[in-house]
VOBA-1610 file (N, C-alpha, C; in pm, whole numbers, padded with zeros to 5 digits, always signed):
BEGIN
Unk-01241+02471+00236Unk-01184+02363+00155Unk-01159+02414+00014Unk-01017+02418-00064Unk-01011+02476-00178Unk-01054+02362-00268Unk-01052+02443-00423Unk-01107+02344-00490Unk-01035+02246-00536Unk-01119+02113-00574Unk-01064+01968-00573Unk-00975+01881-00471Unk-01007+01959-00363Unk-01010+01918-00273Unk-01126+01759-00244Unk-01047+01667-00172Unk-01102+01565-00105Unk-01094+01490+00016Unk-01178+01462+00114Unk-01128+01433+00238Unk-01193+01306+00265Unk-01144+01189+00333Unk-01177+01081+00370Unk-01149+01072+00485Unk-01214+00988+00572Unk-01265+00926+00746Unk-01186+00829+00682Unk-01105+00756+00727Unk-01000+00614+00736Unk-01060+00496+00886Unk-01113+00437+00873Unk-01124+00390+00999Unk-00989+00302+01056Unk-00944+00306+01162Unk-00863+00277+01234Unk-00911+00122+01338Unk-00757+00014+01369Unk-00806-00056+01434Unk-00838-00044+01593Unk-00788+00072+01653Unk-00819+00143+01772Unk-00931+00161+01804Unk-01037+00163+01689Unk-01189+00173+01669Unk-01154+00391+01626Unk-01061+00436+01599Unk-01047+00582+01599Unk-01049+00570+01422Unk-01053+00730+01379Unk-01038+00728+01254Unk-00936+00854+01196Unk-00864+00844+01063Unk-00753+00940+00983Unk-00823+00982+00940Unk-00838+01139+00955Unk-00885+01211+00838Unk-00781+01298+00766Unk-00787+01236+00623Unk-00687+01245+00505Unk-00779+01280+00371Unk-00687+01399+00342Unk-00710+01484+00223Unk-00587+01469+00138Unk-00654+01491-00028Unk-00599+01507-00178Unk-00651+01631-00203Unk-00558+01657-00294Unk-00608+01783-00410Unk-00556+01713-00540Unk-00541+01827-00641Unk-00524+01786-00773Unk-00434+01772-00796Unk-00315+01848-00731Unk-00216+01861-00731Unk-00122+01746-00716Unk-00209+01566-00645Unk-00139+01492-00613Unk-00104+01493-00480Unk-00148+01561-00433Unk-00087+01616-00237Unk-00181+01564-00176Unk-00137+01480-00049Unk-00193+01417+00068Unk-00137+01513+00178Unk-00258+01498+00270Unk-00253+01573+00438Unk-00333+01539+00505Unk-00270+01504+00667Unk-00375+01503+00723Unk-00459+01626+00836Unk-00557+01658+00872Unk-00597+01766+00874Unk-00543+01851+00842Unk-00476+01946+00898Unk-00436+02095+00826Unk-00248+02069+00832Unk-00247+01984+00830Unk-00105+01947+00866Unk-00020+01949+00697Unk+00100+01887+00699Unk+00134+01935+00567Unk+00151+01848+00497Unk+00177+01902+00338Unk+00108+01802+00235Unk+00236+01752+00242Unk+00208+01626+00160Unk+00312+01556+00130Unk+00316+01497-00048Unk+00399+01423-00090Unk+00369+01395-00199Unk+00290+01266-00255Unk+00241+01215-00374Unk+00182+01126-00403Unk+00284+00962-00389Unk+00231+00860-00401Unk+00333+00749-00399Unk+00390+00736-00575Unk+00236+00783-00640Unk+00297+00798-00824Unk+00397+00906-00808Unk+00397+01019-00781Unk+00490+01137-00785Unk+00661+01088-00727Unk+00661+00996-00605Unk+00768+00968-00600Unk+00838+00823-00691Unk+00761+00754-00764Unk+00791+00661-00869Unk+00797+00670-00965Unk+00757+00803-01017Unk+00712+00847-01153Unk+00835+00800-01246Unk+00965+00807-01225Unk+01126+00772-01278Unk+01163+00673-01330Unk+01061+00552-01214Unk+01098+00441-01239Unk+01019+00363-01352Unk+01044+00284-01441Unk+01060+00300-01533Unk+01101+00163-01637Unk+01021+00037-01596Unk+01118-00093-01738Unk+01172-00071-01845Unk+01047+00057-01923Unk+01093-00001-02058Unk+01171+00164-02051Unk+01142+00226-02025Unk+01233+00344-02052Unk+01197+00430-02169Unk+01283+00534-02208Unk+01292+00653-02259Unk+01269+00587-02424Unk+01415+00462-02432Unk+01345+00439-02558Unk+01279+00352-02584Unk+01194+00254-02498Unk+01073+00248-02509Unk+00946+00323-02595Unk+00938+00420-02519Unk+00834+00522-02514Unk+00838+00574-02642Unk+00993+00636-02696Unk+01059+00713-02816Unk+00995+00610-02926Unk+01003+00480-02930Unk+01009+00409-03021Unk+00816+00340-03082Unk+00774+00381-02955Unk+00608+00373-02945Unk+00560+00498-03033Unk+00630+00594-03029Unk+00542+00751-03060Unk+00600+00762-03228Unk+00705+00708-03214Unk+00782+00743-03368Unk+00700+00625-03448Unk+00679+00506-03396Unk+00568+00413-03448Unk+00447+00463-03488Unk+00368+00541-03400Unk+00256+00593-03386Unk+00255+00718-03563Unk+00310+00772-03512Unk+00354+00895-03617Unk+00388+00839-03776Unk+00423+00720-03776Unk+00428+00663-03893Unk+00320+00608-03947Unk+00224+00550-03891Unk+00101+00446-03876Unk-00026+00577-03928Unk+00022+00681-03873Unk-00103+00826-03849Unk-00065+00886-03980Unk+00044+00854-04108Unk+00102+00932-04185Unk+00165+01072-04167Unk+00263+01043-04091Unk+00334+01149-04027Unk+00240+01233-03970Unk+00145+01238-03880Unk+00077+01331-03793Unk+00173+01319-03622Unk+00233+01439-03614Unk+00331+01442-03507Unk+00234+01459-03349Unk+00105+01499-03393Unk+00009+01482-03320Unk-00043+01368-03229Unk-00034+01222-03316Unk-00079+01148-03335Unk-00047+01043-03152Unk+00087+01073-03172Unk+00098+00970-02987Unk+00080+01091-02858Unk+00038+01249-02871Unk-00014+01254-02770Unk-00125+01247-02769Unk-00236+01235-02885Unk-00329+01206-02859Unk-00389+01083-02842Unk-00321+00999-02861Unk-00347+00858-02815Unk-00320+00775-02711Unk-00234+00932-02648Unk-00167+00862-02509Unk-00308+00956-02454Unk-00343+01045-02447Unk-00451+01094-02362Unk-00539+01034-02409Unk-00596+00948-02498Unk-00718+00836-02529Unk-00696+00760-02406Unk-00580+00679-02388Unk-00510+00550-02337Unk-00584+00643-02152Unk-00519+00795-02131Unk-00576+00764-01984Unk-00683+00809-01996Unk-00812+00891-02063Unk-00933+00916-02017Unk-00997+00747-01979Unk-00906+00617-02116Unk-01032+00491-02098Unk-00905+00459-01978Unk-00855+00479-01882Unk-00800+00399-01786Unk-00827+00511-01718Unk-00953+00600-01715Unk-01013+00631-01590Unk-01127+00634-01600Unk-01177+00562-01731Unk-01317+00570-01736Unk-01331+00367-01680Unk-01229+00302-01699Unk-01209+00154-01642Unk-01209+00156-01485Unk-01089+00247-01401Unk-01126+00297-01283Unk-01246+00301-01224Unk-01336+00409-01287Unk-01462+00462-01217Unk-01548+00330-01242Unk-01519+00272-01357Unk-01654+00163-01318Unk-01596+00041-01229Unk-01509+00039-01243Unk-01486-00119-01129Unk-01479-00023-00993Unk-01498+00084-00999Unk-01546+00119-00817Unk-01646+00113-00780Unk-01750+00198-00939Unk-01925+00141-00941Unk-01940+00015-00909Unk-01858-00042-00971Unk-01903-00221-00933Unk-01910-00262-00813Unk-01762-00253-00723Unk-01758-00302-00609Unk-01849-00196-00517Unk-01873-00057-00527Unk-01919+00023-00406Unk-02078-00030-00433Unk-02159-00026-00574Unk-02264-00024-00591Unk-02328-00165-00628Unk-02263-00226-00697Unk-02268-00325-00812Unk-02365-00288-00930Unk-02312-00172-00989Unk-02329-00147-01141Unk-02246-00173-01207Unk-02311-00235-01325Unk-02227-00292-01429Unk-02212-00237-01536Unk-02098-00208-01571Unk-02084-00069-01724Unk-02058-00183-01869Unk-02170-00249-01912Unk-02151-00359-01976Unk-02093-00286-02167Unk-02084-00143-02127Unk-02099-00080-02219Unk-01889-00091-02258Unk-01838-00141-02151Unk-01675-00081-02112Unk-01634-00245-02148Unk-01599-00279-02289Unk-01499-00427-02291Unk-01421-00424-02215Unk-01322-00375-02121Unk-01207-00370-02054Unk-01264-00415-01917Unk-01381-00340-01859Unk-01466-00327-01711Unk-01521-00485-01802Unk-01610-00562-01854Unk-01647-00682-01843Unk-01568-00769-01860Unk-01464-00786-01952Unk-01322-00860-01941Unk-01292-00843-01755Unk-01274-00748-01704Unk-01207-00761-01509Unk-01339-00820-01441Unk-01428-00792-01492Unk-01542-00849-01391Unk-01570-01007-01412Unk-01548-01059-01543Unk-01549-01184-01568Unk-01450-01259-01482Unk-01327-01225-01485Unk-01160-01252-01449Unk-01160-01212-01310Unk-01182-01115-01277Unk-01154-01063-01089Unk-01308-01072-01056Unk-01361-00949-01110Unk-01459-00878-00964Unk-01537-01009-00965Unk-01636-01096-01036Unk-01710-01162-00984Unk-01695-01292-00854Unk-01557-01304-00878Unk-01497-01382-00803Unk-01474-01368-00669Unk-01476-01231-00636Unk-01360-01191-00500Unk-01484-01117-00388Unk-01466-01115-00303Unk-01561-01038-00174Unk-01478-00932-00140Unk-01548-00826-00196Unk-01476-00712-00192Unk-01497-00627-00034Unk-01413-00553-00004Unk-01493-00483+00130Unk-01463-00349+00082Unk-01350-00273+00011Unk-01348-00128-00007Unk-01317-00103-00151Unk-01337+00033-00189Unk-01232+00081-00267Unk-01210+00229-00297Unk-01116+00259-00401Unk-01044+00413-00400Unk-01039+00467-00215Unk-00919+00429-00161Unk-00930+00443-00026Unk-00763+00517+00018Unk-00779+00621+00050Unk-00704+00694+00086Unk-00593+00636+00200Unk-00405+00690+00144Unk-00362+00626+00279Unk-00224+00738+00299Unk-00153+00704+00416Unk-00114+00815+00437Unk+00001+00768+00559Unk+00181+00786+00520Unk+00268+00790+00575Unk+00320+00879+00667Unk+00294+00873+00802Unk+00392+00977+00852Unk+00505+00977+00874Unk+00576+00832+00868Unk+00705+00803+00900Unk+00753+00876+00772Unk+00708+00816+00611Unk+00804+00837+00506Unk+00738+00949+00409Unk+00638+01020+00501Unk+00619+01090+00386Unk+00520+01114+00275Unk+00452+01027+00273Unk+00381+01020+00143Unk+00262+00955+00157Unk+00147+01044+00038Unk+00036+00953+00038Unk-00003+00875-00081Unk-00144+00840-00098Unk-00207+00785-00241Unk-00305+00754-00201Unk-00344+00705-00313Unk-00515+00630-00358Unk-00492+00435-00346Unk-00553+00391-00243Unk-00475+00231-00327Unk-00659+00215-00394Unk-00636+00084-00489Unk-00734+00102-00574Unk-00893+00021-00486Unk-00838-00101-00446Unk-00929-00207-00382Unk-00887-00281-00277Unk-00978-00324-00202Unk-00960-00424-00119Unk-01051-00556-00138Unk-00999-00660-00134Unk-01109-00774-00084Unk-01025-00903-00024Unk-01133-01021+00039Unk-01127-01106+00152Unk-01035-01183+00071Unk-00961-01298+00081Unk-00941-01437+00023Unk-01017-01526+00123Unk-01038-01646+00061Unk-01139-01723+00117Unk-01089-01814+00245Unk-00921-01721+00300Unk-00877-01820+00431Unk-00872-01665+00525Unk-00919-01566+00452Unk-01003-01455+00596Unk-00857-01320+00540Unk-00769-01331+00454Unk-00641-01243+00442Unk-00681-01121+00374Unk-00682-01049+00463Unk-00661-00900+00334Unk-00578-00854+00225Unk-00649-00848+00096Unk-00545-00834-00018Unk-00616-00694-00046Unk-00490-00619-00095Unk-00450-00497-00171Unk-00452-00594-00327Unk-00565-00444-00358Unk-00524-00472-00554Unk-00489-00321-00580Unk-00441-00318-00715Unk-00427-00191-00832Unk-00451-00268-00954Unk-00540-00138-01006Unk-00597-00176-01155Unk-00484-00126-01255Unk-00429-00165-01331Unk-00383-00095-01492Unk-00396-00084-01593Unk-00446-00028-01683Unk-00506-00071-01827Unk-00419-00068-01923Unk-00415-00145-02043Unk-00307-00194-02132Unk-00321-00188-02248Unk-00250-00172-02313Unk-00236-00183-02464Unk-00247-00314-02477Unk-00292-00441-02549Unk-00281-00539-02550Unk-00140-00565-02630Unk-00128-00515-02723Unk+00023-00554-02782Unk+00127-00471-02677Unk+00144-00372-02608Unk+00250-00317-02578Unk+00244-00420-02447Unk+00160-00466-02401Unk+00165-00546-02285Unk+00232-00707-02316Unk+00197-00737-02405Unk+00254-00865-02469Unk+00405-00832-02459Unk+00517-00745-02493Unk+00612-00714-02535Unk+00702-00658-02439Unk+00643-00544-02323Unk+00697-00507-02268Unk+00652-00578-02097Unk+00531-00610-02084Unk+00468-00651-01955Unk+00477-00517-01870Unk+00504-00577-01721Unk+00406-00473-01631Unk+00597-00431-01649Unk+00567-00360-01516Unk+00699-00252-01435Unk+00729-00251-01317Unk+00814-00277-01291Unk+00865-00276-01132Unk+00839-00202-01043Unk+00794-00069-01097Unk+00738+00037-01046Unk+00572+00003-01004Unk+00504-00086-01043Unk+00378-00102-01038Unk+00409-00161-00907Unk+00498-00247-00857Unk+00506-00327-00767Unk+00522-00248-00668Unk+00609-00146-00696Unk+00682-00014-00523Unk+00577+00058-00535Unk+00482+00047-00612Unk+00346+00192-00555Unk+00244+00078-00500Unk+00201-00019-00481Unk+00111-00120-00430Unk+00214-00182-00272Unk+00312-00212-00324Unk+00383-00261-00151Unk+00368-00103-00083Unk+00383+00022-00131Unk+00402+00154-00067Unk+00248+00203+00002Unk+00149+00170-00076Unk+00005+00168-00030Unk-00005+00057+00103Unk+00072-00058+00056Unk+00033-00130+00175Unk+00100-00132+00323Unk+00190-00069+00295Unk+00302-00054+00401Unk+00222+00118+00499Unk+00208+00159+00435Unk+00152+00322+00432Unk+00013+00258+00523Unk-00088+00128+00501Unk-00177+00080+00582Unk-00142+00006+00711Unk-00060-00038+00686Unk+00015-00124+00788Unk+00061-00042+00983Unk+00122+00114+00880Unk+00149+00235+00969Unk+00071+00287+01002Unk-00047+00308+00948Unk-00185+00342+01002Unk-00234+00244+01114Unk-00219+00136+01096Unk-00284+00073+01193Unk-00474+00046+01142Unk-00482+00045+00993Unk-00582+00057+00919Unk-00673-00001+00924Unk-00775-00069+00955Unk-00845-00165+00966Unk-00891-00267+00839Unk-00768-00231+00754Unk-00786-00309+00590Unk-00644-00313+00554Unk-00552-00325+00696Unk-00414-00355+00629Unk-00366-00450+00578Unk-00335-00477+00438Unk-00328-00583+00338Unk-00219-00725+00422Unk-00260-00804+00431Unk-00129-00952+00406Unk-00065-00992+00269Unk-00182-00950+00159Unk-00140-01018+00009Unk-00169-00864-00026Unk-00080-00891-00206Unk-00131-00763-00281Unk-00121-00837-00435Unk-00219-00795-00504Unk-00229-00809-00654Unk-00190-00713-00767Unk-00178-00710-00845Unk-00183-00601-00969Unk-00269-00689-01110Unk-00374-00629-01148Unk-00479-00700-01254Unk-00456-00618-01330Unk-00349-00649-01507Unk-00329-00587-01593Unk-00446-00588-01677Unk-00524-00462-01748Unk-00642-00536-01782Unk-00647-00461-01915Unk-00648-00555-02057Unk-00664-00468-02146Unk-00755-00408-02222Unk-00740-00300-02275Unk-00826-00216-02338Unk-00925-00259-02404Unk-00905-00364-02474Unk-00998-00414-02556Unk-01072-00522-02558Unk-01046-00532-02444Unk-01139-00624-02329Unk-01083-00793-02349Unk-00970-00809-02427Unk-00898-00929-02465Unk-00858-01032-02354Unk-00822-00945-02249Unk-00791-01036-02158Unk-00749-00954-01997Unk-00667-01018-01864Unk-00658-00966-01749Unk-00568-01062-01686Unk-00444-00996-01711Unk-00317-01063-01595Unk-00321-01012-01486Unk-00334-01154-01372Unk-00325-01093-01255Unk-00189-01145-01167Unk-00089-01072-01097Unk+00020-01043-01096Unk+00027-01073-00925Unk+00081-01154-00845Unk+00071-01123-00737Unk+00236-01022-00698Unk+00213-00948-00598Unk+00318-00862-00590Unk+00421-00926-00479Unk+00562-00916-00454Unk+00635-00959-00312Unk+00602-00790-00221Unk+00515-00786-00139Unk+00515-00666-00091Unk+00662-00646-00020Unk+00718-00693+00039Unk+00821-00644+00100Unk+00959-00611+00017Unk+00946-00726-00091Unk+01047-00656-00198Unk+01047-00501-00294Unk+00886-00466-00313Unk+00823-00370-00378Unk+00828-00264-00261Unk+00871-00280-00137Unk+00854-00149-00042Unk+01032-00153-00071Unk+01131-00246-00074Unk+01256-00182-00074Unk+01302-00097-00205Unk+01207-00147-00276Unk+01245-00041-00464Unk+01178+00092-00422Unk+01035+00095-00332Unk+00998+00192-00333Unk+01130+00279-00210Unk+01121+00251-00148Unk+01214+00306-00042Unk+01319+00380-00103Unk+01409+00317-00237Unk+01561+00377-00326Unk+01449+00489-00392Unk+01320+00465-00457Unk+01301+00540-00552Unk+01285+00648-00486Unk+01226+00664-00377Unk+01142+00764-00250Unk+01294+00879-00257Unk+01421+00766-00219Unk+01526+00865-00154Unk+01581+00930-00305Unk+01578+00862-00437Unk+01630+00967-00510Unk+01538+01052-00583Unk+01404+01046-00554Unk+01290+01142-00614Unk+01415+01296-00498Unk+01346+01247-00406Unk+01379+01362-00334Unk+01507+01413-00330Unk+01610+01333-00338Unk+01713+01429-00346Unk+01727+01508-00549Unk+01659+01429-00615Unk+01716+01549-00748Unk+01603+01614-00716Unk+01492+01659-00617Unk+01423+01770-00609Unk+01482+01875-00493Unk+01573+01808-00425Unk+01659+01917-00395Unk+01769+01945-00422Unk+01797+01892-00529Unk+01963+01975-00627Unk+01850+02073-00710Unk+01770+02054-00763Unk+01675+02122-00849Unk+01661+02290-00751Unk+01622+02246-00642Unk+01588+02358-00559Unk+01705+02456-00495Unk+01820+02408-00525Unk+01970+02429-00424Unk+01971+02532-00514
//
């Protein structure tokens, strides 16, 4: 097994089980078979607010820092270590029930979601053979008429979230996780799916229900033009 390597048992409704591997690289496989790409890797493009979006966040940033040109990548790598340090504890929560009372963002979702919901999984590996592709979906839990819901966590700027909201893209990587379970034959294949925007500063937590079947046809366009400008790239 090379390194950062990870492998998960999937249980199946056959009573059989997928065994599916990640690396760092973003690559899903199942046993020695071949990798494929991530569901972020093929959405990565897509995109609400866009280029100048983003342009107009960093040139903000850089002004605010007194011209330190430094200043928005390091605040964009702040933004993901605490939206994977928010991650790891709402998995502590649901796998263990530890509470990271130390994380405003993790007690803001636990107030708002986790205490509420009967969770059964999470960080759970899934894996397309029809289209290709794998991922991480974030959670699972019951609704109280027996339905399996798919969630994904996101963490937020509280003002950039006010202004810009979520992304359409959030929607084609959660219908793509669930569709990707569905083909498995998974024994946690979603009926509903959520997205819980949750912000940084523990202010608050929009929770978003997704149209899965509309979010698998965006993912489906995005899927076919990831791949073809990676093969004009390669031609």
């Amino acid at each position: 097994m090379s390194q950062g390597t990870e492998t998960q048992l999937h249980p199946l409704r056959d009573g059989t089980t997928l065994t599916i591997s990640r690396n760092g690289n973003h690559q899903y496989w199942l046993d020695d078979g071949v990798k494929v790409p991530s569901v972020t890797g093929l959405t990565g493009h897509i995109d609400s607010d866009g280029f100048g979006a983003g342009m107009g966040w960093a040139l903000k940033q850089v002004r605010e820092h007194d011209g330190d040109l430094e200043a928005p990548r390091r605040l964009n790598k702040e933004a993901i270590d605490s939206g994977t340090a928010l991650h790891d504890a709402i998995d502590q929560y649901i796998k263990e029930g530890t509470v990271a009372e130390g994380n405003p963002a993790f007690v803001a979702w636990m107030h708002e979601v986790g205490v509420q919901k009967e969770w059964v999984a999470a960080e759970q590996f899934v894996f397309s053979i029809l289209n290709g592709y794998g991922g991480t979906a974030d959670a699972f839990s019951l609704s109280p008429a027996g339905d399996s819901v798919i969630w994904d966590w996101k963490s937020k700027n509280a003002e950039s979230y006010s202004k810009y909201g979520g992304s359409i893209k959030d929607h084609a990587q959660l219908a793509a996780y669930a569709m990707a379970l569905r083909e498995m034959g998974s024994t946690i294949a979603p009926d509903v799916g959520y997205i819980a925007y949750i912000m940084r500063d523990g202010s608050g937590v929009d929770v978003v229900r997704v149209d899965l079947e509309q979010g698998w046809e965006v993912f489906k366009a995005s899927r076919t033009l990831s791949l073809l400008v990676k093969a004009g790239k390669e031609s």
